[in-house]
PDB file with SEQRES, HELIX, SHEET and CRYST1 records, atoms N, CA, C and O in Angstrom:
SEQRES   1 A   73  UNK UNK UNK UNK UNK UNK UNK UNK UNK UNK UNK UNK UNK          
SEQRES   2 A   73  UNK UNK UNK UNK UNK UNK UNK UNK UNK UNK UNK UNK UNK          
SEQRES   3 A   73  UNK UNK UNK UNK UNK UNK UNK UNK UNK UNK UNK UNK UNK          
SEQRES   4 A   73  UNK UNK UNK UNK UNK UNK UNK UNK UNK UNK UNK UNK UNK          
SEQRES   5 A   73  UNK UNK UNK UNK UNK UNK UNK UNK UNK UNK UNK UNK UNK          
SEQRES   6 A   73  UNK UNK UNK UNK UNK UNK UNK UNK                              
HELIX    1 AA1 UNK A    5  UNK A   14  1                                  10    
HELIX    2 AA2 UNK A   23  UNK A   33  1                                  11    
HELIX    3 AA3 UNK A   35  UNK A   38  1                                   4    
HELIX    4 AA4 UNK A   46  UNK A   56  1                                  11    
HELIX    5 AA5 UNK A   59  UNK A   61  5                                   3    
CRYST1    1.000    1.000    1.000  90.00  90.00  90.00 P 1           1          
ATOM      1  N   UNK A   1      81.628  57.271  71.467  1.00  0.00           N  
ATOM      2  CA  UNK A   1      80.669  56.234  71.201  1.00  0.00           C  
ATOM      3  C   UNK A   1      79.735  56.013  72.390  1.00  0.00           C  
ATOM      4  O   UNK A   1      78.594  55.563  72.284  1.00  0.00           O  
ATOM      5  N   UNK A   2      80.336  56.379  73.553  1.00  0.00           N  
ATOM      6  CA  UNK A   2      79.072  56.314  74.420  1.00  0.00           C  
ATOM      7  C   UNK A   2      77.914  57.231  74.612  1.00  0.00           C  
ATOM      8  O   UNK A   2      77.282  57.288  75.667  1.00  0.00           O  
ATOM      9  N   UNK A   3      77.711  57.800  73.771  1.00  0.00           N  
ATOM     10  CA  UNK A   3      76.395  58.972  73.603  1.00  0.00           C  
ATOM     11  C   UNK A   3      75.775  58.437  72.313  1.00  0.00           C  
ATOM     12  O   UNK A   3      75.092  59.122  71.552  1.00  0.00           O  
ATOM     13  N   UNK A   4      76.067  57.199  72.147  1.00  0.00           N  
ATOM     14  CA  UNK A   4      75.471  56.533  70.752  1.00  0.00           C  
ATOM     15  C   UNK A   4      74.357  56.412  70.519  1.00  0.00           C  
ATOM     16  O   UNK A   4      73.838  56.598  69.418  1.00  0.00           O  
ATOM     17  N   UNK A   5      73.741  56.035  71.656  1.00  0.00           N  
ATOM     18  CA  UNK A   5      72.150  55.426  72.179  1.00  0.00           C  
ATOM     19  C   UNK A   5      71.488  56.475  71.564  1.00  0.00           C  
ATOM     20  O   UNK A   5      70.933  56.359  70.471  1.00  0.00           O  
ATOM     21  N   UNK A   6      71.530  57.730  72.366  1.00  0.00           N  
ATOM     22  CA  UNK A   6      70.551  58.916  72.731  1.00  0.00           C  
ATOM     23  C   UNK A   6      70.480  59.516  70.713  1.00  0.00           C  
ATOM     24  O   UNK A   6      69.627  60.342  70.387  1.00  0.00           O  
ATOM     25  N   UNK A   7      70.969  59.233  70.189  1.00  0.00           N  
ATOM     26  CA  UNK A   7      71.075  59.786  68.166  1.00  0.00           C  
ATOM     27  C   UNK A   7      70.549  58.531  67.713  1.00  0.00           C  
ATOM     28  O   UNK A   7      69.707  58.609  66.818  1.00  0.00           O  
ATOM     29  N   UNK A   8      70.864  57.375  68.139  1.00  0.00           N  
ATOM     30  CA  UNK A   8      70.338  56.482  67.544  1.00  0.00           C  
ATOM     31  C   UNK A   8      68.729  56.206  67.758  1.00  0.00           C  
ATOM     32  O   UNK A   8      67.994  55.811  66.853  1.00  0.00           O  
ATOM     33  N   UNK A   9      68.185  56.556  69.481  1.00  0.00           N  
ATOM     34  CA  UNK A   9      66.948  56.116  69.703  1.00  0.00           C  
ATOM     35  C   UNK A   9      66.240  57.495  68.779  1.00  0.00           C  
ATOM     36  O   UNK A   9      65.139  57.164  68.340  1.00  0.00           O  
ATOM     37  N   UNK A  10      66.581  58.763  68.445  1.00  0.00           N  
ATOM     38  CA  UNK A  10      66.225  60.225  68.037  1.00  0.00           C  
ATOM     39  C   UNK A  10      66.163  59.570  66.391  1.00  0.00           C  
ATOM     40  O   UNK A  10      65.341  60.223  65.748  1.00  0.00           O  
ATOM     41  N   UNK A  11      66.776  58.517  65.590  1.00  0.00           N  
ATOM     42  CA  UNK A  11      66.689  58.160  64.634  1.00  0.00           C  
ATOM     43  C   UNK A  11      65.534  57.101  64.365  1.00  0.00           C  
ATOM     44  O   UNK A  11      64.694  56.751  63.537  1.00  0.00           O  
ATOM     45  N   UNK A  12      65.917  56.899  65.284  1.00  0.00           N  
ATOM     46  CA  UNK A  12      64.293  55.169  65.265  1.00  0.00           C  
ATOM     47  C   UNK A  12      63.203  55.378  65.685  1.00  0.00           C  
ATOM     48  O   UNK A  12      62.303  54.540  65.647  1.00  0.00           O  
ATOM     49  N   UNK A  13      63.065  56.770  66.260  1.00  0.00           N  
ATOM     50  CA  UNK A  13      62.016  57.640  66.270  1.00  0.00           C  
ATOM     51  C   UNK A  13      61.339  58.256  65.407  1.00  0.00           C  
ATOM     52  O   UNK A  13      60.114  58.362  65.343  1.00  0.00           O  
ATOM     53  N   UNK A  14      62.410  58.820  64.491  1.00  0.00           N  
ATOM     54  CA  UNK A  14      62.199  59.739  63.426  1.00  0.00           C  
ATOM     55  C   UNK A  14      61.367  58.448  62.361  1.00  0.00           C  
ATOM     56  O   UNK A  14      60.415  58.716  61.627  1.00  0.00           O  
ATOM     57  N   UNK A  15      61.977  57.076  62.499  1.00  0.00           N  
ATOM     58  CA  UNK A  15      61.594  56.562  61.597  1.00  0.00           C  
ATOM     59  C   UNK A  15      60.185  55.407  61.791  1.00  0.00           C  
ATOM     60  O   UNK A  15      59.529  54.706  61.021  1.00  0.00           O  
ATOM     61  N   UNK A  16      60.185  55.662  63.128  1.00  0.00           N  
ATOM     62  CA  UNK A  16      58.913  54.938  63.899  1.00  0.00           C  
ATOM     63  C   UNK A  16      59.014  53.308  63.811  1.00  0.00           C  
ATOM     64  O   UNK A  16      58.230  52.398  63.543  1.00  0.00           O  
ATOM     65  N   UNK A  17      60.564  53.431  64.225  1.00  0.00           N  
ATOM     66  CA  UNK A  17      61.184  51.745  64.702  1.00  0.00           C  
ATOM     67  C   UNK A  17      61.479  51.945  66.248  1.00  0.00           C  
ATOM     68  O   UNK A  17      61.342  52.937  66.964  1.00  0.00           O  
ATOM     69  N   UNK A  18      61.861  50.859  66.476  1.00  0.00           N  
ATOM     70  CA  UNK A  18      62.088  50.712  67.812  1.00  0.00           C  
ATOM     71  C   UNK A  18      63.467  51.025  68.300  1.00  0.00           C  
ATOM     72  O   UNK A  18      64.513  50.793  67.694  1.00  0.00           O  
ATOM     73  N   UNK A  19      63.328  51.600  69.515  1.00  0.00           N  
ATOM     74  CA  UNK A  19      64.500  52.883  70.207  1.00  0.00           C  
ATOM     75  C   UNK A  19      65.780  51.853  70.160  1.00  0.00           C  
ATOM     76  O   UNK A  19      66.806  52.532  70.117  1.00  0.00           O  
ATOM     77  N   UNK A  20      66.013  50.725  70.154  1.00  0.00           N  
ATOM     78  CA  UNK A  20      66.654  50.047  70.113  1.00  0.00           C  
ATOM     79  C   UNK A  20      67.257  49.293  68.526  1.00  0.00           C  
ATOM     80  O   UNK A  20      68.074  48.376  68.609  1.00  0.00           O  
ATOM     81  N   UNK A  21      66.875  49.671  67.432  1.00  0.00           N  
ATOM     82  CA  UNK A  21      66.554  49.263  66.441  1.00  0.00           C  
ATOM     83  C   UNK A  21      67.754  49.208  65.698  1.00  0.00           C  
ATOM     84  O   UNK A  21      68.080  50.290  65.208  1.00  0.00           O  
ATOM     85  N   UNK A  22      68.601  48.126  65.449  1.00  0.00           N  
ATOM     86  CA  UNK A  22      70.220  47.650  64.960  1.00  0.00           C  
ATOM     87  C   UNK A  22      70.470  49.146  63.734  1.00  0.00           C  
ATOM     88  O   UNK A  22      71.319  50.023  63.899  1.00  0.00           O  
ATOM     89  N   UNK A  23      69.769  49.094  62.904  1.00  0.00           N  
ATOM     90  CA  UNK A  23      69.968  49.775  61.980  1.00  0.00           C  
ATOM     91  C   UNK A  23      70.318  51.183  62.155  1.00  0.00           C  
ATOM     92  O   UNK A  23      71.315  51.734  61.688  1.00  0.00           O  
ATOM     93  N   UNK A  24      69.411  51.707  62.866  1.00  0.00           N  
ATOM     94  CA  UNK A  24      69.212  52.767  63.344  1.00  0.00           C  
ATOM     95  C   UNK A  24      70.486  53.690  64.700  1.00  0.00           C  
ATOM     96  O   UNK A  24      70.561  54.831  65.158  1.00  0.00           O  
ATOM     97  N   UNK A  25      71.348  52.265  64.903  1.00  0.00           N  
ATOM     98  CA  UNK A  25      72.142  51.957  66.162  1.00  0.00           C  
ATOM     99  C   UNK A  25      73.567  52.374  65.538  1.00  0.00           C  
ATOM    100  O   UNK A  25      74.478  53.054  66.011  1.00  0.00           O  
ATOM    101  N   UNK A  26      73.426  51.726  64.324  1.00  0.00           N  
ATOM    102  CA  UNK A  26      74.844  51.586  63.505  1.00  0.00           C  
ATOM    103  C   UNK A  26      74.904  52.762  62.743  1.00  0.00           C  
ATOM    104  O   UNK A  26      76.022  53.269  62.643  1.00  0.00           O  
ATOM    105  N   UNK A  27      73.838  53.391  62.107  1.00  0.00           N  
ATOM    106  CA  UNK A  27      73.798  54.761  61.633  1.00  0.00           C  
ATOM    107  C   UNK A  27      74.392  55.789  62.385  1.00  0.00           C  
ATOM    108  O   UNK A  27      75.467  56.322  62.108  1.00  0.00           O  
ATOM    109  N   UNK A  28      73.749  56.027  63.240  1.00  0.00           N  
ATOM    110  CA  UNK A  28      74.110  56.872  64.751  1.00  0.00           C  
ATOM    111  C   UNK A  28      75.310  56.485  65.191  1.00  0.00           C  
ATOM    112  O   UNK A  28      75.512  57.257  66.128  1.00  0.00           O  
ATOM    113  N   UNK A  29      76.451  55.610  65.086  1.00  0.00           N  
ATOM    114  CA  UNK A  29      77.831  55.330  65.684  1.00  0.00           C  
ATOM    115  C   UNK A  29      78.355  55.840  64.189  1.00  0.00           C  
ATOM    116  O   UNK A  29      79.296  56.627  64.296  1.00  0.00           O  
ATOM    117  N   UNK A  30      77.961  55.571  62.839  1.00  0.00           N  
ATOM    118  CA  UNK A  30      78.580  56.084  61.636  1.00  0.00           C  
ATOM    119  C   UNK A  30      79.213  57.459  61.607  1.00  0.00           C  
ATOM    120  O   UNK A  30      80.375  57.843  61.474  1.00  0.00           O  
ATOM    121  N   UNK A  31      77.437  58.391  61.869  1.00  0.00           N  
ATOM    122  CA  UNK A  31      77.770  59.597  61.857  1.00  0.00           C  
ATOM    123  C   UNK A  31      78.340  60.044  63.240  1.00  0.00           C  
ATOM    124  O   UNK A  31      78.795  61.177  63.081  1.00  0.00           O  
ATOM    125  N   UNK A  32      78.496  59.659  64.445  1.00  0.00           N  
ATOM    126  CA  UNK A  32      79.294  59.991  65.041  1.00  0.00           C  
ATOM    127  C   UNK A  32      81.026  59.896  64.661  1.00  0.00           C  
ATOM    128  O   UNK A  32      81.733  60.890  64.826  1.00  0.00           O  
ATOM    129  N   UNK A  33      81.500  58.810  64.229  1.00  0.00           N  
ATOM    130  CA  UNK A  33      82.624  59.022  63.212  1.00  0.00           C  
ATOM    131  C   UNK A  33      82.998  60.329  62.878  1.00  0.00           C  
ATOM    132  O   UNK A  33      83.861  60.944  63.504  1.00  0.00           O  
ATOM    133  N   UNK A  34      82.435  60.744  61.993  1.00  0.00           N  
ATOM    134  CA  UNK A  34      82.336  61.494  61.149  1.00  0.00           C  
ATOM    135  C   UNK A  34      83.577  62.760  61.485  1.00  0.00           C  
ATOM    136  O   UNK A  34      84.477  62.936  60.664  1.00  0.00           O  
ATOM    137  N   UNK A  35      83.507  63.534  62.680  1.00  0.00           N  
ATOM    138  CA  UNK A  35      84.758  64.262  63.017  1.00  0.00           C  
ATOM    139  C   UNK A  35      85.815  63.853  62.784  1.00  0.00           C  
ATOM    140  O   UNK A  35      86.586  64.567  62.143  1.00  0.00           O  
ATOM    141  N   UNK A  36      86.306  62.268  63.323  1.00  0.00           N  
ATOM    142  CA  UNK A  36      87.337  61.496  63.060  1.00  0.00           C  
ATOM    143  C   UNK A  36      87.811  61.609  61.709  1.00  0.00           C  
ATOM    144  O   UNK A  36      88.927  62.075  61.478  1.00  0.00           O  
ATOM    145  N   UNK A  37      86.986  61.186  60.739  1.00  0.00           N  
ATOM    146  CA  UNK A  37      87.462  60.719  59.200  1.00  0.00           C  
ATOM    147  C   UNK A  37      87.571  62.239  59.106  1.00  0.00           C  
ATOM    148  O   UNK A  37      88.125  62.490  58.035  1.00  0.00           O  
ATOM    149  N   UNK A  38      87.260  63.441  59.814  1.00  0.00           N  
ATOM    150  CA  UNK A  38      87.544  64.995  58.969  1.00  0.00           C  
ATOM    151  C   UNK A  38      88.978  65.466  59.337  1.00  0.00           C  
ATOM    152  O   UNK A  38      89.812  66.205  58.813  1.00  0.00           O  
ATOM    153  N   UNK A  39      88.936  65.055  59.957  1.00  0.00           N  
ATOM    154  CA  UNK A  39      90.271  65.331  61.274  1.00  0.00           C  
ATOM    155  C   UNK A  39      91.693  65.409  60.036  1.00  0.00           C  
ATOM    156  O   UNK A  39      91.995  64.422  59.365  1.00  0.00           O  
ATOM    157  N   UNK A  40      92.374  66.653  59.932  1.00  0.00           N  
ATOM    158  CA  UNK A  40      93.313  66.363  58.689  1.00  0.00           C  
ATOM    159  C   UNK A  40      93.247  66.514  57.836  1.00  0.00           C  
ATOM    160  O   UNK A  40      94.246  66.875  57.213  1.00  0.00           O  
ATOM    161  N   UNK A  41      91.989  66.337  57.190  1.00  0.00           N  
ATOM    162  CA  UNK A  41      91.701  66.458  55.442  1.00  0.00           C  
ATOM    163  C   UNK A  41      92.172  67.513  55.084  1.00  0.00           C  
ATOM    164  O   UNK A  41      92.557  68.266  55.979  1.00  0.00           O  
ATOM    165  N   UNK A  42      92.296  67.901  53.825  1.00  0.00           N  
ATOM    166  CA  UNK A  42      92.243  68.649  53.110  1.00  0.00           C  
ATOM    167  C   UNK A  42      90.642  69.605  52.999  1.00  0.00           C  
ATOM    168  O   UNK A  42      90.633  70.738  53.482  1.00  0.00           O  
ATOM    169  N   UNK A  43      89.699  69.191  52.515  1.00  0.00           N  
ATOM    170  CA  UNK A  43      88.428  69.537  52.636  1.00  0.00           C  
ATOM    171  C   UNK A  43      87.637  68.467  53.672  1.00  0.00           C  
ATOM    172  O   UNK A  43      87.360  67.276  53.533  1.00  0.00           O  
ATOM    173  N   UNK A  44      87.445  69.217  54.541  1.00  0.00           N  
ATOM    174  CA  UNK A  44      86.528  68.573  55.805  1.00  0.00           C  
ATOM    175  C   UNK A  44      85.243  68.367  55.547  1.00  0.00           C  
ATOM    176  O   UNK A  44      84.634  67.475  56.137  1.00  0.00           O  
ATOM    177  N   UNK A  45      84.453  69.427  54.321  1.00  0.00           N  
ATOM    178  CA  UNK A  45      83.416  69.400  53.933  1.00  0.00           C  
ATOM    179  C   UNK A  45      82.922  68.208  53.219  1.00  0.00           C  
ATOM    180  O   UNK A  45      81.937  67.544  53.542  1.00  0.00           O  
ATOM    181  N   UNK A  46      83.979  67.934  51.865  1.00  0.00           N  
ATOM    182  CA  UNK A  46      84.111  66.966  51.341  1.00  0.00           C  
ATOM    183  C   UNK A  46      83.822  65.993  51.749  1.00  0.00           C  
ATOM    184  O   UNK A  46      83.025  65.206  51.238  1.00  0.00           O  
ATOM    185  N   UNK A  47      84.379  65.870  52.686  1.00  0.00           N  
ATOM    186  CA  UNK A  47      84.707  64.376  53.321  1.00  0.00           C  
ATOM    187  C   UNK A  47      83.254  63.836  54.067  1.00  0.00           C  
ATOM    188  O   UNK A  47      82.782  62.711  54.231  1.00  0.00           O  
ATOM    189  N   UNK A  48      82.661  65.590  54.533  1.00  0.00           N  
ATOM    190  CA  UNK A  48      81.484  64.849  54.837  1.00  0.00           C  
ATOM    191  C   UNK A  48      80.343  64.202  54.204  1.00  0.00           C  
ATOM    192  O   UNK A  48      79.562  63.280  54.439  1.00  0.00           O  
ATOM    193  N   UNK A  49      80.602  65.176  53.195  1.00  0.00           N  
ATOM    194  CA  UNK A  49      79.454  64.986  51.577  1.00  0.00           C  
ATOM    195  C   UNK A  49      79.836  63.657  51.500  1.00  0.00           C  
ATOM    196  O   UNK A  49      78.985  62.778  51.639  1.00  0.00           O  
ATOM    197  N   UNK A  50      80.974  63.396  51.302  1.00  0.00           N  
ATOM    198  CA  UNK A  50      81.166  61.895  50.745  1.00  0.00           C  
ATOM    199  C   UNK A  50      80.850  60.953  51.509  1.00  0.00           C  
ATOM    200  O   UNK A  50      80.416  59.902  51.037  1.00  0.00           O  
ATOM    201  N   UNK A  51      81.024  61.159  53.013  1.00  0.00           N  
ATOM    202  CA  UNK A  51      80.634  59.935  53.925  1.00  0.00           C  
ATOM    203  C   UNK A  51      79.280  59.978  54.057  1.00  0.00           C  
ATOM    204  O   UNK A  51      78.884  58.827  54.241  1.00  0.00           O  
ATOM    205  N   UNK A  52      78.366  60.772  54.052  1.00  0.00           N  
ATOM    206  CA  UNK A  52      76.935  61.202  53.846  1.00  0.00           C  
ATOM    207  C   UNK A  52      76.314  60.349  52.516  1.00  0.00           C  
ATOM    208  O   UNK A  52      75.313  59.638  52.423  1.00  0.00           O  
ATOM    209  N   UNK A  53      77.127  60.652  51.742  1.00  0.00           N  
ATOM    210  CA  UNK A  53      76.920  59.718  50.103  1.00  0.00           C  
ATOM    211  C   UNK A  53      77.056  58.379  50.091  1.00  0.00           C  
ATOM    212  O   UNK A  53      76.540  57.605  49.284  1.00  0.00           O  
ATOM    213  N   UNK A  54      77.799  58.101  51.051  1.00  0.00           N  
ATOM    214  CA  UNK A  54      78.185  56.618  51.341  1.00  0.00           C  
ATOM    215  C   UNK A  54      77.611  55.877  52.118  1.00  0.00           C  
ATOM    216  O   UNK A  54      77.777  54.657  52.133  1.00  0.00           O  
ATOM    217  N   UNK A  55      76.465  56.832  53.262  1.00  0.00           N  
ATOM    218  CA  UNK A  55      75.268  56.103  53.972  1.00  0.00           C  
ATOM    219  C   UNK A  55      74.284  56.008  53.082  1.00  0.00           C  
ATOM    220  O   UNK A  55      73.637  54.986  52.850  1.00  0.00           O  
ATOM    221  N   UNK A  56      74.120  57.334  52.438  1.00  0.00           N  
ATOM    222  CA  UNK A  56      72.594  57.589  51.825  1.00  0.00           C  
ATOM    223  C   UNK A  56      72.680  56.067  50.766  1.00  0.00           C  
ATOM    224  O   UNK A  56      71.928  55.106  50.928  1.00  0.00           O  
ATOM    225  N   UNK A  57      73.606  56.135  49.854  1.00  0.00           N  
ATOM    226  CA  UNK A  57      73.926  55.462  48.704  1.00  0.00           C  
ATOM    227  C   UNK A  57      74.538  54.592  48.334  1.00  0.00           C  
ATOM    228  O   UNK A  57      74.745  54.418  47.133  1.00  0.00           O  
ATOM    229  N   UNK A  58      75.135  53.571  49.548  1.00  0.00           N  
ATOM    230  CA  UNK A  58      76.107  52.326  49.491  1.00  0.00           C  
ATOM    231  C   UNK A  58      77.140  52.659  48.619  1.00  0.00           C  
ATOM    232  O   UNK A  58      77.272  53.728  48.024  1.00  0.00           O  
ATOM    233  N   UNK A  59      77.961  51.551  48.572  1.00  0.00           N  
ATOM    234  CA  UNK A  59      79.514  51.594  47.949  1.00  0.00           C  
ATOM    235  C   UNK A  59      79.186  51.766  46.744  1.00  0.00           C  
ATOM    236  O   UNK A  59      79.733  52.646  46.079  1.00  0.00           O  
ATOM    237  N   UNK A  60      78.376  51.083  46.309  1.00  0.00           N  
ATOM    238  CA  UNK A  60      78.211  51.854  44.423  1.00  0.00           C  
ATOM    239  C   UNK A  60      78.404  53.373  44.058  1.00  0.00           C  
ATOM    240  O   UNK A  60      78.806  53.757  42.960  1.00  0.00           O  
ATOM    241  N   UNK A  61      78.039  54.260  45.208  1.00  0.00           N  
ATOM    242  CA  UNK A  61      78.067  55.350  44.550  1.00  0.00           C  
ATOM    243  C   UNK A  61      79.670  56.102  44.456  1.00  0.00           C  
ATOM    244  O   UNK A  61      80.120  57.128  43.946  1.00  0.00           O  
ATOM    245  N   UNK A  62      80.173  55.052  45.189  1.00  0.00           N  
ATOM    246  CA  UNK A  62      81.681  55.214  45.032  1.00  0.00           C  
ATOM    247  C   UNK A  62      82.490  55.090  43.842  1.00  0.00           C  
ATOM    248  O   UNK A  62      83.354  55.939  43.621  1.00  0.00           O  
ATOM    249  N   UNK A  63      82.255  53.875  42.851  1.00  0.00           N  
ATOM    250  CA  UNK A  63      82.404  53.455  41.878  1.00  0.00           C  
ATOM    251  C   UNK A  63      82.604  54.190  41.054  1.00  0.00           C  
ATOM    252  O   UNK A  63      83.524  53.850  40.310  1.00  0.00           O  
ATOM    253  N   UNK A  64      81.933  55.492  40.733  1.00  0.00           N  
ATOM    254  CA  UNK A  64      81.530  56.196  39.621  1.00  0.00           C  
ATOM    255  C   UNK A  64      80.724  55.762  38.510  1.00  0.00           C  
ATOM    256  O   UNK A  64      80.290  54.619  38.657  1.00  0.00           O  
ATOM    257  N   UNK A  65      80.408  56.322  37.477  1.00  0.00           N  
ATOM    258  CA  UNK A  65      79.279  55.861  36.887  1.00  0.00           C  
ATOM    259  C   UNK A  65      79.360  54.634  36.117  1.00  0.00           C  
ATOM    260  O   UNK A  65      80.466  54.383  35.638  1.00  0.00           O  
ATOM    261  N   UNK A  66      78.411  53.815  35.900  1.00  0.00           N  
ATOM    262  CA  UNK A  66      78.760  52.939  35.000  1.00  0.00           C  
ATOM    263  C   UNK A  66      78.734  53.282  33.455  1.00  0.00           C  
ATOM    264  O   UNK A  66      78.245  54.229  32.838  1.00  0.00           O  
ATOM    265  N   UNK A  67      79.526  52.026  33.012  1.00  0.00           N  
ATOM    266  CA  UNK A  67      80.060  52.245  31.489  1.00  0.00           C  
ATOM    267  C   UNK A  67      78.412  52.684  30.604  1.00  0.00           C  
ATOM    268  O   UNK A  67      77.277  52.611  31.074  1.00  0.00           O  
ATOM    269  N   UNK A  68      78.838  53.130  29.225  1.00  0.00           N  
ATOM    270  CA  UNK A  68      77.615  53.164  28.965  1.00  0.00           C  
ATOM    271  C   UNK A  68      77.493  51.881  27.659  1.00  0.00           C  
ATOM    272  O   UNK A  68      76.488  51.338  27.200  1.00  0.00           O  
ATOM    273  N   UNK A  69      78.746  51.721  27.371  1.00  0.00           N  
ATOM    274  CA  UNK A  69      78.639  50.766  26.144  1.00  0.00           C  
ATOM    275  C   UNK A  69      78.551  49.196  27.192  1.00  0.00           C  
ATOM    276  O   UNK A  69      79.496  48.898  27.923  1.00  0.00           O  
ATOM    277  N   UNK A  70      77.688  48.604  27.127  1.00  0.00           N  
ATOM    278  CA  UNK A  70      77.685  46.963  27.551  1.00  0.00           C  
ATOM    279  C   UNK A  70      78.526  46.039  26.972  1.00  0.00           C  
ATOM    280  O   UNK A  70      78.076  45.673  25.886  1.00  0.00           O  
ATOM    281  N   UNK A  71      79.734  45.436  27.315  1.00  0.00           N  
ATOM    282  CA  UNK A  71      80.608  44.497  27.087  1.00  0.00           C  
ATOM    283  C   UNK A  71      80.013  43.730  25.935  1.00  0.00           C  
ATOM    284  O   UNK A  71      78.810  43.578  25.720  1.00  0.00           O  
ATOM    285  N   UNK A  72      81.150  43.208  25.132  1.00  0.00           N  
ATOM    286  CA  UNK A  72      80.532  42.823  23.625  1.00  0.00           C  
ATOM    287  C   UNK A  72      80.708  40.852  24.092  1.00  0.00           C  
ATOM    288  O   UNK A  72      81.627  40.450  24.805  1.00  0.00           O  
ATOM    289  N   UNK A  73      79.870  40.133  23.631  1.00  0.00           N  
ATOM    290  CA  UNK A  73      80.002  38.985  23.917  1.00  0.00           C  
ATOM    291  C   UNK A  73      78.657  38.180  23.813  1.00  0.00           C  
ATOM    292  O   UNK A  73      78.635  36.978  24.079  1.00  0.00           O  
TER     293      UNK A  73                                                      
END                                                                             
């Protein structure tokens, strides 16, 4: 985590926020993670797709799809 800065300011760059920019801060400590949560798996790949899916796409995309019939009421 202490090389956090230097991915995070390379992100708030990319996005033309400021080098310091929370969002951009917490992204960059996420995907640094990322070895950690592979560490063990079964599919390492997986795991990244999925944690990748889980920045790009919040917890919903975890869920799986929604129903298609709408609750009767």
């Amino acid at each position: 985590m202490r090389h956090a800065d230097a991915p995070g300011a390379v992100i708030a760059d990319e996005l033309d926020r400021e080098p310091d920019d929370l969002a951009c801060a917490a992204l960059a400590r996420f995907v640094l993670e990322v070895p950690a949560l592979t560490a063990g798996r079964h599919d390492p790949r997986a795991t990244v797709e999925t944690v990748f899916d889980l920045l790009l796409h919040g917890w919903r995309s975890q869920a799986g799809p929604p129903d298609a019939t709408p609750p009767a009421g």
